[in-house]
N, C-alpha and C positions, 0 to 999 in steps of 0.2 A: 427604545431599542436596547436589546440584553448585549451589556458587553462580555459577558460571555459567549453567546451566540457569532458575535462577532468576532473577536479571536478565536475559535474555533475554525471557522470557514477561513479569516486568514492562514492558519498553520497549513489548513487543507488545501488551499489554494497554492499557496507557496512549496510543500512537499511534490503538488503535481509537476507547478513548474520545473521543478530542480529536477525530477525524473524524465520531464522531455528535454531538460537539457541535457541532461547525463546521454539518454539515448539517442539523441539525433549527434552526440559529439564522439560517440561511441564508431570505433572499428566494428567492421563486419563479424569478424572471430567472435568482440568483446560484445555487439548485439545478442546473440544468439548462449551468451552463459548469461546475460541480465533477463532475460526473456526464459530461459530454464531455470534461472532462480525466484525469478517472479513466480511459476506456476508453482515450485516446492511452498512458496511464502504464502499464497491463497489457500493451498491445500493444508498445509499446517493449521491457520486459522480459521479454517470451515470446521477443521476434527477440532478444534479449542471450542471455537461455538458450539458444537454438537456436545460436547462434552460439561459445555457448563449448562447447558440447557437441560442434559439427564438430569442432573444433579437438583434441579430442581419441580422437576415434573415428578 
């Protein structure tokens, strides 16, 4: 077993939890700004992929 592989899935695992805690402890107001920051933070990082993908093709 890679213990890298395994700290990885742990940080990954632990990051989700902490995001379904934030959001299920989350006010309705305060839902609805992590849920429009989430889609700006996706979209940021699809243009960062695309953008280093040019870069090499």
């Amino acid at each position: 077993m890679d213990l890298k592989s395994v700290a990885k899935g742990a940080a990954a695992g632990a990051a989700v939890g902490f995001a379904c805690y934030v959001f299920s402890s989350a006010k309705p107001m305060k839902k609805r700004n992590i849920k429009k920051d989430a889609g700006k933070t996706l979209k940021a990082a699809e243009n960062l992929i695309n953008d280093i993908t040019s870069v090499f093709m």
